[in-house]
RORO-138082 format. One line per 10 residues: number of its first residue (from 0); their letters; for each residue x, y, z of C-alpha. Coordinates in Angstrom, 1 decimal, always signed. Layout:
N
NUM = a = X Y Z; ...;
This chain:
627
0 = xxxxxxxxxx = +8.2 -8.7 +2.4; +7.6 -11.9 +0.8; +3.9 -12.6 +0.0; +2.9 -16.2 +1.0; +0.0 -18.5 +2.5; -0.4 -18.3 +6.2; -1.8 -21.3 +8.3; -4.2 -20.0 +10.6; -3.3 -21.2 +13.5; -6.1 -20.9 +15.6;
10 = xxxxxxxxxx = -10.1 -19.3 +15.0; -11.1 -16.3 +17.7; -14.5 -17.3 +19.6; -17.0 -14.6 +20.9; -15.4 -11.6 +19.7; -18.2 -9.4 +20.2; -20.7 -12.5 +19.7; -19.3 -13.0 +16.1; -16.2 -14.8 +15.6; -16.0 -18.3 +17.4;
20 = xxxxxxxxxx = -13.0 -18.9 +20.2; -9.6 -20.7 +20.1; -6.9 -18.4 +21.9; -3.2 -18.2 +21.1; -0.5 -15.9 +22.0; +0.4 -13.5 +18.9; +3.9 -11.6 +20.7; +6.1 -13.2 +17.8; +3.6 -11.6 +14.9; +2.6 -7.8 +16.5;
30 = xxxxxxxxxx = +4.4 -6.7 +20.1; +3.5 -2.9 +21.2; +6.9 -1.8 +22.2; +6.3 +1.5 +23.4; +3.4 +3.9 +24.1; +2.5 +7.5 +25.8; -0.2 +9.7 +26.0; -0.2 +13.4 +26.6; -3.8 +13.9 +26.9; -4.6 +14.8 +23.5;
40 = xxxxxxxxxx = -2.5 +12.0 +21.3; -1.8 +8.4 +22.3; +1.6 +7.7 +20.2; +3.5 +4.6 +20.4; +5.6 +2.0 +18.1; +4.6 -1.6 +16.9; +7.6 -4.2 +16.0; +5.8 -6.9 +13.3; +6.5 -9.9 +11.7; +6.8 -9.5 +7.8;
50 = xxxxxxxxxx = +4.6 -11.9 +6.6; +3.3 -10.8 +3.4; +3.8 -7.0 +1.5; -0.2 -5.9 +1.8; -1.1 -5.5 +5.2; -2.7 -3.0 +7.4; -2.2 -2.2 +11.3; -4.9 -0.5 +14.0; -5.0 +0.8 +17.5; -8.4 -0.5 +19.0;
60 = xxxxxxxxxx = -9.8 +1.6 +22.2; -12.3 +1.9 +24.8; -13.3 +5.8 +26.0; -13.2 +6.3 +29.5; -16.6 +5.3 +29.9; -15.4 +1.7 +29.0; -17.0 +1.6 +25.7; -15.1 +0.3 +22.6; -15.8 +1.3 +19.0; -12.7 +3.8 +18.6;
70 = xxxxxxxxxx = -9.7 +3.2 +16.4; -6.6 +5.1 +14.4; -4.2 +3.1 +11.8; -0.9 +2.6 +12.3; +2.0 +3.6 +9.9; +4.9 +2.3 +8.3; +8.4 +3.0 +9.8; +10.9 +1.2 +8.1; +12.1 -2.9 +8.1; +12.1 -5.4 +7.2;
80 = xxxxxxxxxx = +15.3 -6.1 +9.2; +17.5 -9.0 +8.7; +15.3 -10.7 +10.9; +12.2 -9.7 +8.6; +10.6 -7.4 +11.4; +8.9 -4.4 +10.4; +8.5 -1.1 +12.8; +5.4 +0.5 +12.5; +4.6 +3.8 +14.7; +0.7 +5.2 +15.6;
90 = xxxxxxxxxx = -0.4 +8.8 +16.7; -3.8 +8.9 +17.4; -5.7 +11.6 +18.5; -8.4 +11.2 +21.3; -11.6 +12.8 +20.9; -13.5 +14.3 +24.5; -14.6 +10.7 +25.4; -10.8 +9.9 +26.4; -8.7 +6.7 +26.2; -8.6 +4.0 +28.8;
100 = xxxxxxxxxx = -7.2 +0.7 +27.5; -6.0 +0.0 +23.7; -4.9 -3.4 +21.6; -2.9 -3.4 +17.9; -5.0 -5.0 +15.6; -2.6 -7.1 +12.6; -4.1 -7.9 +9.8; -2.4 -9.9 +6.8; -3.0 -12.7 +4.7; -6.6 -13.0 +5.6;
110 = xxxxxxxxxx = -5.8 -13.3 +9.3; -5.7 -10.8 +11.8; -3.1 -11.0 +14.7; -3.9 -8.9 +17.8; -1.5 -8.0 +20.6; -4.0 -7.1 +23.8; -0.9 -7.1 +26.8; -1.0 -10.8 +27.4; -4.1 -11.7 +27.4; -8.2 -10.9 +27.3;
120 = xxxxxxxxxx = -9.1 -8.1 +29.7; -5.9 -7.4 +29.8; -5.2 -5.0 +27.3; -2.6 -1.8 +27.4; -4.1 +0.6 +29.9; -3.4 +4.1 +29.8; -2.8 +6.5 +32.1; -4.6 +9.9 +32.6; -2.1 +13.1 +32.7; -2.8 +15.0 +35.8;
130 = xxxxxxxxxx = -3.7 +18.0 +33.2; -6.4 +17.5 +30.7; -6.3 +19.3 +27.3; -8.4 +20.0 +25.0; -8.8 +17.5 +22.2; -10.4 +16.7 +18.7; -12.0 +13.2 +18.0; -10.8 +11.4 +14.4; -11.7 +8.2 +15.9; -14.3 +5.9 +13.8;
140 = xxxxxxxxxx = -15.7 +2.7 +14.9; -14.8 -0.6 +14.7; -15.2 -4.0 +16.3; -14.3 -4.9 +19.9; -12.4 -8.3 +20.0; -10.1 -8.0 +23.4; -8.2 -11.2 +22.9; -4.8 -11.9 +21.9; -5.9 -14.4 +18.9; -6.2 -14.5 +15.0;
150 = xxxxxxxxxx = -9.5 -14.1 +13.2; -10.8 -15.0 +9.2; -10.7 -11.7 +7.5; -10.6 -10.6 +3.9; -9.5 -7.4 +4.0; -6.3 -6.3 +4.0; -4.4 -2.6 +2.8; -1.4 -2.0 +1.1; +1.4 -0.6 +3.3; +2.5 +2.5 +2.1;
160 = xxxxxxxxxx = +5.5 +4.7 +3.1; +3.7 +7.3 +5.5; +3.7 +10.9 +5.8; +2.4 +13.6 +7.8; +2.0 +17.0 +8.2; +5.4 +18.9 +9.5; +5.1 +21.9 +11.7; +9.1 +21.5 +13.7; +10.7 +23.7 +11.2; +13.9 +23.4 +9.8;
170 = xxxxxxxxxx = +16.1 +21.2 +11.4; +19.0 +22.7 +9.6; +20.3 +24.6 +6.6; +21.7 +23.1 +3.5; +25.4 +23.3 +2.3; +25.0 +27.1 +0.3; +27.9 +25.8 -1.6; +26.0 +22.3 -3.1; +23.4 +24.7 -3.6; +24.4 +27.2 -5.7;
180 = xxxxxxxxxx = +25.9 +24.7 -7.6; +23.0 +22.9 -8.0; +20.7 +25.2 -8.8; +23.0 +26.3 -12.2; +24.3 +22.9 -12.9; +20.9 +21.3 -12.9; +19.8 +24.7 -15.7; +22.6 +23.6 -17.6; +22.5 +20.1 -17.4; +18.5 +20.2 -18.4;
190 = xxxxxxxxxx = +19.5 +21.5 -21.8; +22.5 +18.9 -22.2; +19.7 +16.0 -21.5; +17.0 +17.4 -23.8; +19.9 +17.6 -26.6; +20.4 +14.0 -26.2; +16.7 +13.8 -27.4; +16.0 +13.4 -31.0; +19.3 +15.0 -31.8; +20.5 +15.4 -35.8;
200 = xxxxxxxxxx = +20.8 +12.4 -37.6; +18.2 +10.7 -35.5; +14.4 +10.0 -36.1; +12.0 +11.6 -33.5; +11.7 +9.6 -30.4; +15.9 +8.8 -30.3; +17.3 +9.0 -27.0; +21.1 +8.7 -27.2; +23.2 +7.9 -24.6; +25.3 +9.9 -25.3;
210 = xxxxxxxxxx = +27.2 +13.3 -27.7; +27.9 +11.4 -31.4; +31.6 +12.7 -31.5; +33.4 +11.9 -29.1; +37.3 +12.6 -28.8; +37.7 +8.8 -27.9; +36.0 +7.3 -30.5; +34.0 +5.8 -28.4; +30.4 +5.6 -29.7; +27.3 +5.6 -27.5;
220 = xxxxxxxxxx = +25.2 +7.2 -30.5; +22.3 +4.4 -30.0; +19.0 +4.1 -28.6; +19.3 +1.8 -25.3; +16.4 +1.3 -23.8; +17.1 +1.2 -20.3; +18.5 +4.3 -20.9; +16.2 +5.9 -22.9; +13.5 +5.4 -20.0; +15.0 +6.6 -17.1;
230 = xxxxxxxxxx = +15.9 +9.3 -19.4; +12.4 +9.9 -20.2; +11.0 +9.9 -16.3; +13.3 +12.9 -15.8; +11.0 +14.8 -19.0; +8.1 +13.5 -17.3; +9.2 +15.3 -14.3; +9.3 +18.5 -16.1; +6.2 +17.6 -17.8; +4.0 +17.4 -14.6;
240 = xxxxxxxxxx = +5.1 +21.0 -13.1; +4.6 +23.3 -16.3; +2.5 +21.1 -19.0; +4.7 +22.5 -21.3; +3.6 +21.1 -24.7; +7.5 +21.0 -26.3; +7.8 +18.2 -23.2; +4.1 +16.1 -23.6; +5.5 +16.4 -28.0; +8.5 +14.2 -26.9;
250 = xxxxxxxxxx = +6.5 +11.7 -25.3; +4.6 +11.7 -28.1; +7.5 +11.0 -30.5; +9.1 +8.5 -28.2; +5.5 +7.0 -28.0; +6.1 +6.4 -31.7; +9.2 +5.7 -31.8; +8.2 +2.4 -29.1; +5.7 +1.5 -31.1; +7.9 +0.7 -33.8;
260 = xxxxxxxxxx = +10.4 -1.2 -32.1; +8.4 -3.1 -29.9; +7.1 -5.0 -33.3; +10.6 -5.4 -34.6; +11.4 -9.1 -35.2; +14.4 -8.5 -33.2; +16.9 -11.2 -31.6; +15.2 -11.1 -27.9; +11.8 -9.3 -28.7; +11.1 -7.0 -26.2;
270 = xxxxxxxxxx = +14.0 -7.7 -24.5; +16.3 -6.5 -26.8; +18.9 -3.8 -25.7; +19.7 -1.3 -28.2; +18.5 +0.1 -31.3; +20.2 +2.1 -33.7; +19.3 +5.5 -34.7; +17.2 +5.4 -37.5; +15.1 +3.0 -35.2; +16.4 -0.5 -36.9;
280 = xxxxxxxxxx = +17.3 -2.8 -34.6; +21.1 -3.1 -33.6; +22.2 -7.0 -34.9; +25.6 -7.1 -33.9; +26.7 -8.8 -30.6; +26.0 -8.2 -27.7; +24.5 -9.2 -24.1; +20.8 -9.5 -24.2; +17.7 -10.1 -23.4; +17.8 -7.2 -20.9;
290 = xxxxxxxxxx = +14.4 -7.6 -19.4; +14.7 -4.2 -17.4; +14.2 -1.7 -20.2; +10.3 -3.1 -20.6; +9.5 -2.2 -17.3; +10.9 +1.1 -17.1; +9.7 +2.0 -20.0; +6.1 +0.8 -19.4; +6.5 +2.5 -16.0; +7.5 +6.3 -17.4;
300 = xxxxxxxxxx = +4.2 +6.0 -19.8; +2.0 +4.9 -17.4; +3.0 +7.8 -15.3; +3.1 +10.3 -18.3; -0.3 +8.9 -18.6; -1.6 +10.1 -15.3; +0.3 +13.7 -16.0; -1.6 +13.8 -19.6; -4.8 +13.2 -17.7; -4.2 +15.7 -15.0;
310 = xxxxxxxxxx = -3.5 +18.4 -17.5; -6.9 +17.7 -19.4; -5.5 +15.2 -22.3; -7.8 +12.8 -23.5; -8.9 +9.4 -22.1; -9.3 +7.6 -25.6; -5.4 +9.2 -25.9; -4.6 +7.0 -23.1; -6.4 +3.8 -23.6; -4.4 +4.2 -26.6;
320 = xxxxxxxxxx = -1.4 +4.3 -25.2; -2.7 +1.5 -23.2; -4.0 -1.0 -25.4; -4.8 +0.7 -28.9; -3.6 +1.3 -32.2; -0.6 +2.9 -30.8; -0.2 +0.5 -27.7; +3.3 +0.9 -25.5; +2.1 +0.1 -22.3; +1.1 -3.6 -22.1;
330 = xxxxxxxxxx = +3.0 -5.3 -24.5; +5.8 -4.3 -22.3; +3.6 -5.5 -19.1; +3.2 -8.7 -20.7; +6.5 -9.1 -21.3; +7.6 -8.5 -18.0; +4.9 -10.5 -16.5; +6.3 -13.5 -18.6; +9.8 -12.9 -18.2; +10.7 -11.7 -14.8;
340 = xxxxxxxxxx = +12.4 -15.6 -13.6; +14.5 -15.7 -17.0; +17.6 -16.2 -15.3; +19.6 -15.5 -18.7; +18.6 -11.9 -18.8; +21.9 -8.9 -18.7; +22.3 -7.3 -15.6; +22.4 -2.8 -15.7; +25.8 -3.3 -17.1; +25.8 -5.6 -19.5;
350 = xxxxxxxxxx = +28.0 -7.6 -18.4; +26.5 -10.5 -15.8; +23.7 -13.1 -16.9; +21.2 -14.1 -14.2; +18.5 -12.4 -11.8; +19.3 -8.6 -10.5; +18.0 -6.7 -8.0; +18.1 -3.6 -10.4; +16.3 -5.4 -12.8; +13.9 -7.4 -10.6;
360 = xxxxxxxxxx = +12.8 -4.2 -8.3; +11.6 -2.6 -11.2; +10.0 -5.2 -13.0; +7.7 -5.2 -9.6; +7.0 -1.4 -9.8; +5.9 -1.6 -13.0; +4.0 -4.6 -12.4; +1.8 -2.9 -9.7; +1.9 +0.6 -11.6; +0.3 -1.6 -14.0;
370 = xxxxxxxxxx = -2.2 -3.2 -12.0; -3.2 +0.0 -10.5; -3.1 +2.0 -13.6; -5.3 -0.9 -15.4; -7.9 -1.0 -12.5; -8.3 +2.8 -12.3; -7.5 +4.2 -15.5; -8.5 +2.1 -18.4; -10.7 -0.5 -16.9; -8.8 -3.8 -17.9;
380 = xxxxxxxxxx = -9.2 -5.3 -14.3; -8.4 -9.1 -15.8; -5.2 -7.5 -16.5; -4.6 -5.8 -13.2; -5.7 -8.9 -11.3; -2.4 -10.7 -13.5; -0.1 -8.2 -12.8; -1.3 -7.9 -9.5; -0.2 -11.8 -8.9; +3.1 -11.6 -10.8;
390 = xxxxxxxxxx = +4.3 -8.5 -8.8; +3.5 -10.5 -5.4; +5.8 -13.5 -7.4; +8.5 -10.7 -8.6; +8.4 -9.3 -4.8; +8.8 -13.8 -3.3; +12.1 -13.9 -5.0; +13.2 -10.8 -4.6; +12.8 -11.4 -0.6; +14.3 -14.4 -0.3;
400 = xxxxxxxxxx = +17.6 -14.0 -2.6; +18.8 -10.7 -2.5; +20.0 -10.1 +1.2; +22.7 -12.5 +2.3; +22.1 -13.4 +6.1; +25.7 -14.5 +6.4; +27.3 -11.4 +5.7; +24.2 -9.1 +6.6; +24.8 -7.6 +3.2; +23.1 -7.4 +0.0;
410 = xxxxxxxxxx = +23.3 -9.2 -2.8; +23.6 -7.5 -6.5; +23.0 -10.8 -8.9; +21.8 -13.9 -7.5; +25.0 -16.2 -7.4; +27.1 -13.7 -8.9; +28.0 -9.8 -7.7; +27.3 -8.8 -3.6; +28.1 -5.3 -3.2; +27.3 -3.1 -6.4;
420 = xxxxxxxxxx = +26.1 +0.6 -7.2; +23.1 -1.4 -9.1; +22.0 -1.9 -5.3; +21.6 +2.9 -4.7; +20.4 +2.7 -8.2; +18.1 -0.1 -7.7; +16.5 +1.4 -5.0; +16.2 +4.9 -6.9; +14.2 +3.3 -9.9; +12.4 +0.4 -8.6;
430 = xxxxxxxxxx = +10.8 +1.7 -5.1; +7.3 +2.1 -5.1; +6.8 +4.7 -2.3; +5.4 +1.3 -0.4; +7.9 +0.1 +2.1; +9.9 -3.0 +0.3; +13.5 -1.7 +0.1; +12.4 +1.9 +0.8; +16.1 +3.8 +1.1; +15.4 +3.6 +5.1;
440 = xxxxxxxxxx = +15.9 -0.2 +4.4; +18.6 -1.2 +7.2; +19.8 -4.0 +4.7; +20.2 -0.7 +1.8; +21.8 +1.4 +4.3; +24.3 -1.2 +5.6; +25.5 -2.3 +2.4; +25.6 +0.9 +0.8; +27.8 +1.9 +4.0; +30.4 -1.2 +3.5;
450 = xxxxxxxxxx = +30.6 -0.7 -0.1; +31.7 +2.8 +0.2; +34.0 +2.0 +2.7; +35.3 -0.8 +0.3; +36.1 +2.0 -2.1; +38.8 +3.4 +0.1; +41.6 +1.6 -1.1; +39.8 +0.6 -4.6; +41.0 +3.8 -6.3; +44.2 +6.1 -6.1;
460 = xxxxxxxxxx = +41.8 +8.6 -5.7; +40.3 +8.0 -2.6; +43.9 +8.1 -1.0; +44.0 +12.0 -1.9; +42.9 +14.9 +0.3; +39.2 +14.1 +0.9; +38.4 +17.9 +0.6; +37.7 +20.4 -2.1; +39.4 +23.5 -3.1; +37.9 +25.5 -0.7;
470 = xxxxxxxxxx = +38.7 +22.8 +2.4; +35.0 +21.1 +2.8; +34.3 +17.3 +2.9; +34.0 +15.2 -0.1; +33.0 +11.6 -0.2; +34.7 +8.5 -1.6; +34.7 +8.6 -5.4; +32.4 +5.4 -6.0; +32.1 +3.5 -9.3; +30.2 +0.7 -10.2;
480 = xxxxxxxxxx = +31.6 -2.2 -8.1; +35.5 -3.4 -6.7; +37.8 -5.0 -9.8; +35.6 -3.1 -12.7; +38.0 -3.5 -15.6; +36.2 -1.3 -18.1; +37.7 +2.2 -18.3; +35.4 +3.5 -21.0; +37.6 +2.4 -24.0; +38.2 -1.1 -22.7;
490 = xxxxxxxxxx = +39.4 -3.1 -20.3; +42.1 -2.4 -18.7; +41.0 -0.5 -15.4; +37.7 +1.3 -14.1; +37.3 +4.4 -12.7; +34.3 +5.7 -10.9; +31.4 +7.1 -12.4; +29.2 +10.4 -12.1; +26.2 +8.9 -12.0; +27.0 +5.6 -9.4;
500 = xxxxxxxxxx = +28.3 +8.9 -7.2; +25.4 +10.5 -7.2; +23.8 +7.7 -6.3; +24.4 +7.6 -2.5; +23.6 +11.2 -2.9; +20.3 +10.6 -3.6; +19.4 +7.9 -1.6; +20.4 +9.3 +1.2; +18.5 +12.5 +0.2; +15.5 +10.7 +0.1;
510 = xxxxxxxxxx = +16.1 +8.3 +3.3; +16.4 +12.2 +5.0; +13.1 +12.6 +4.0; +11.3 +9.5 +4.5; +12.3 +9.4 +8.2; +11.2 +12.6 +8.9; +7.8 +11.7 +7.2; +7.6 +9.2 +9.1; +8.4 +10.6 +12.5; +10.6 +8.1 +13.9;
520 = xxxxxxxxxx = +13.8 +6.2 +13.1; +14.3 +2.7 +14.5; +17.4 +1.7 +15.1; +18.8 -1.8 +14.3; +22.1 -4.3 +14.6; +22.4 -3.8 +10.8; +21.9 +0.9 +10.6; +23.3 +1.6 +13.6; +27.1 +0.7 +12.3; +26.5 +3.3 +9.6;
530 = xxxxxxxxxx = +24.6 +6.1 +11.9; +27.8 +5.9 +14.2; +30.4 +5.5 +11.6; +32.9 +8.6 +10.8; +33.0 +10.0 +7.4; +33.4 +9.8 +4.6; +31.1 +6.5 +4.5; +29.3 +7.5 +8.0; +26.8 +9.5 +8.9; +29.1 +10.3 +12.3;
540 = xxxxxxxxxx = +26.1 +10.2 +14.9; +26.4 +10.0 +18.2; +25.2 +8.1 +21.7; +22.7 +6.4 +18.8; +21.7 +2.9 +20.8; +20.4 +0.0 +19.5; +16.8 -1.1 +19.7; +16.1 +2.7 +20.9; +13.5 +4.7 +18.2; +14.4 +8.0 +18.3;
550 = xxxxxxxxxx = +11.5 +10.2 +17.4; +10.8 +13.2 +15.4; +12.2 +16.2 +17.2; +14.9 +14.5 +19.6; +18.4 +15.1 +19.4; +19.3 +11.8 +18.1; +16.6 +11.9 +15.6; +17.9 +14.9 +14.4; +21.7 +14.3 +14.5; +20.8 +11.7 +12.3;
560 = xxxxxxxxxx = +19.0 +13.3 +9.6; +21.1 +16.3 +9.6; +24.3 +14.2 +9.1; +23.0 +12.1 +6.5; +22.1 +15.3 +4.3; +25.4 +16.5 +5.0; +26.8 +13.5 +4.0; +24.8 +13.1 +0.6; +25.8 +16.4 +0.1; +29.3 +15.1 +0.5;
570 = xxxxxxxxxx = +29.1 +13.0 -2.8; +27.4 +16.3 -4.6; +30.8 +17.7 -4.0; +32.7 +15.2 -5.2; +30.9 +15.2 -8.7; +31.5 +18.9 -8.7; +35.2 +18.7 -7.8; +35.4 +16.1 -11.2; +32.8 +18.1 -13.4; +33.8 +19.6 -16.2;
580 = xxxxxxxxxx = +33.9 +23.4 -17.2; +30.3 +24.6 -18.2; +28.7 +21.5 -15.9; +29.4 +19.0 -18.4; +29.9 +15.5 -17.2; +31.2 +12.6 -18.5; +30.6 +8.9 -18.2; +33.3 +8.4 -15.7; +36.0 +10.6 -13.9; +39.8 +8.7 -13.6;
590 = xxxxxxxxxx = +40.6 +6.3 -10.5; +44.1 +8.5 -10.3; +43.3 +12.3 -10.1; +39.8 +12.9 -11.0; +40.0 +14.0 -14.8; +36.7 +13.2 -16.3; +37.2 +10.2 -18.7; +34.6 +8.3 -20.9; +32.4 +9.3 -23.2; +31.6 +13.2 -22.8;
600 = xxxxxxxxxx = +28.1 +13.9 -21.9; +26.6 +10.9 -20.9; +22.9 +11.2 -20.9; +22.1 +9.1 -18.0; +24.5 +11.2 -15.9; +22.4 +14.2 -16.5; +19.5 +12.8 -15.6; +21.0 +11.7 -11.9; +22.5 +15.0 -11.1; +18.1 +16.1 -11.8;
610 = xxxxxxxxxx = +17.1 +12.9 -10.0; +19.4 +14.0 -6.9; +18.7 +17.5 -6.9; +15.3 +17.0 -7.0; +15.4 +14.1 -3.8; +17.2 +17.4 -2.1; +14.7 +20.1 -3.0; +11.9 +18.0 -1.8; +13.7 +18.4 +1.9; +13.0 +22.0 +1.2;
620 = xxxxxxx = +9.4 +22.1 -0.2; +8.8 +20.2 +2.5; +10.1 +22.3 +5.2; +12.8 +19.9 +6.6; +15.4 +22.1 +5.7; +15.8 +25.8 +5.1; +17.7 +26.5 +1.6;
């Protein structure tokens, strides 16, 4: 959703006596595609143009009485598709007055686009059901232009992935088998993750990636602080459902901990990678700047922050935190802000030099965290306006150079990698519950689906019985992208990894629940391939057309959702076919029978397994699904 100027192209005249007239037809930026009302609700689905990320969308309409002055927003769907359309979907409900006529309302970039039918007086009519119901008004006035036109505006909103309130039920069960896994791997792994933290020989704060001894030799005993941060957003997850003070201590300590690295003199600042144990910085070789660890790590305090507040910590504790003696938050802002084009910076795997989607989504999700956190929270608003601006310049060039139109696929490193687990993983720890690259993004579905299909023949593996012991599906074994020569040790040949796994698991968790939040699923040239397509890389739908939205509560709609649980579910099974005894997991699991490989108890693996767990017990909190 790329955030640019737009030349208005015409000024609207007499709308309502205010605005003065020049008429043009808006059907290429807002088109009503459907609409139908049941005499209580008037629902219906927009198609827009993408013009820029902050926007807002509303149905306008007269009562049956012909007066004007009612109107409902519309809600994000899902898009931009490859041809940078958005779907948008409305349900508004119509007070005793009624509904005659309607018009969408578009309003972006100080313009507002309105699509009226074709044309003033025109306008959608609607037609009365032979029964009446009963009905309740949420309607609240607005103004009453009629004409398909733009008009000077200076407000806009900031689209946010929607929700609403869910009364269909479950629309299936979950796997029992993924779940009572689950439920005592995720109690095991817990304590493997909270050993990694501050364990002996370290100084408080320490998160290693991984165990110090290691049968391998291998040694992962350092602080990274990538890591480290996505590490701690998993304790900050705990932290915000108990308040347990043990978890607010280690933020505390790792607080610290920051605060003394951050104003190391090291090689690449802030940027710098890894730091040894005693919290000196690591000088030997190795690939850096990697400009992704400030922003997650800015990120996980900022929303520690808002958990500290909510469970009655003090404010000067968090302008501290902010800006203070102990500061952690903006110097890493800063450096993001200033450092978000370096194309020189390491990608996830420290191995490419350029500009990565994984890095770049969440530099922007910090970058508006931070504008939002330094508007509402500590008052710096000459900060938030920056931050503000340099998200909207992190979000331009992340539009334009991450999706390849050629090959309708995505694109992992700008002239470098295309399909890549960084692009699941990307989309776990950069989206910002707002829409841009949301995992219902047709481009994230479609190349997640062709990469795991590529897998098929990548590993020995993958040509085994895709089943488990007991005969139930399993996914491909996925690792971090086709040709990966490191096998843990060194390079010879890679093998796929627990966490990269786990990955599709939880995107497609979340994409389960972000449609049925939403209500609808629009289906496109790009998601269509993977809605239809068998296992293991399909979600195996059927009679699934497209250009057709399916809504909430139709068959397709639900074929849809219920297959791509039971497809995330799946890679769950996979990672517990490869786990070890006790639910320990490695870094990887071998590319030629599945014995788990690597360094034992990787850290970061840990934390997915919670991350994806947690993506599928939201489907039950929510009442999707019935455990």
């Amino acid at each position: 959703m790329k955030p640019t100027d737009v030349y208005i192209r015409a000024w609207l005249a007499a709308v309502a006596a205010v605005f003065a007239t020049s008429v043009v037809n808006a059907a290429n930026e807002v088109k009503v595609t459907s609409y139908a009302y049941d005499g209580a609700k008037l629902t219906g689905n927009i198609k827009l143009s993408n013009i820029a990320y902050q926007k807002s969308v509303a149905v306008n309409y007269a009562d049956l009485a012909q007066k004007w002055g009612y109107s409902c927003p519309a809600s994000y769907n899902n898009g931009p598709d490859s041809t940078n359309y958005e779907y948008w979907t409305f349900s508004c409900s119509i007070g005793s007055a009624g509904i005659s006529q309607f018009y969408v309302q578009y309003n972006v970039s100080g313009t507002s686009y309105y699509d009226n039918n074709g044309g003033y007086g025109v306008n959608y009519q609607v037609t009365q059901p032979s029964t009446s119901s009963s009905k309740s008004s949420s309607a609240t006035t607005t103004s009453t232009p009629t004409t398909t036109a733009t008009t000077k505006t200076t407000t806009t909103s900031t689209t946010s992935a929607p929700t609403s309130t869910y009364t269909g039920g479950p629309i299936a069960t979950l796997s029992s088998d993924i779940s009572s896994w689950l439920a005592a791997a995720s109690a095991a792994d817990r304590e493997f993750l909270l050993a990694n933290i501050h364990p002996a020989g370290t100084i408080p704060g320490i998160v290693v990636a991984a165990v110090k001894t290691q049968p391998s030799g291998q040694n992962y005993f350092y602080h990274w602080i990538r890591d480290a941060s996505l590490v701690m957003e998993v304790v900050r997850q705990w932290y915000s459902q108990s308040n347990n003070s043990t978890l607010s201590q280690l933020f505390f300590d790792h607080r610290d901990l920051t605060h003394k690295i951050q104003n190391i003199n090291a090689q690449t600042g802030l940027g710098e990678a890894k730091f040894n144990v005693d919290g000196t910085d690591y000088t030997g070789g190795w690939c850096r700047p990697q400009n992704d660890g400030p922003a997650f790590r800015a990120s996980v305090f900022m929303r520690f922050a808002n958990n500290f507040l909510a469970n009655g910590g003090s404010k000067a504790t968090v302008i501290d935190l902010w800006n203070g003696t102990n500061s952690v938050i903006k110097p890493d802002l800063e450096y993001v802000s200033s450092n978000f084009n370096d194309a020189n910076g390491c990608d996830l795997w420290e191995e490419q030099r350029g500009l990565h989607f994984f890095t770049m989504m969440g530099q922007r999700r910090a970058l508006l965290e931070g504008a939002t956190f330094a508007n509402t929270v500590v008052g710096d608003t000459g900060a938030g306006a920056y931050y503000k601006t340099q998200a909207a310049a992190v979000e331009s060039k992340i539009s334009s150079s991450f999706f390849s139109t050629s090959t309708n696929l995505m694109v992992t490193t700008i002239n470098g990698r295309q399909l890549d687990s960084a692009i699941p993983l990307g989309v776990i720890h950069g989206y910002n519950n707002d829409g841009f690259y949301s995992p219902t993004d047709d481009r994230v579905l479609a190349s997640m689906y062709q990469f795991a299909k590529g897998f098929s023949t990548e590993y020995a593996l993958n040509g085994l019985a895709l089943t488990d012991s007991a005969g139930l599906p399993i996914s491909y074994a996925i690792g971090r992208y086709y040709g990966d020569t490191y096998n843990g040790l060194g390079n010879s040949q890679g093998n796929p990894w627990f966490l990269c796994t786990l990955s599709f698991a939880e995107v497609y968790y979340r994409a389960a629940k972000q449609y049925i939040d939403s209500g609808s699923i629009a289906v496109t040239s790009l998601n269509q391939p993977f809605f239809v397509g068998a296992r293991p890389a399909g979600v195996g739908a059927s009679s699934v057309t497209v250009g057709t939205t399916y809504q909430r509560g139709s068959a397709q709609f639900n074929a849809i959702v219920a297959g791509l649980v039971d497809l995330a579910d799946t890679y769950v099974r996979r990672v517990k076919k490869h786990a070890k005894s006790g639910y320990h997991l490695n870094e990887q699991y071998s590319r030629a029978d599945g014995t788990p490989t690597g360094v034992d108890d990787l850290t970061w693996s840990y934390a997915s397994l919670t991350t994806a767990n947690n993506a599928r017990q939201a489907l039950v909190s929510a009442g999707y699904f019935s455990a």
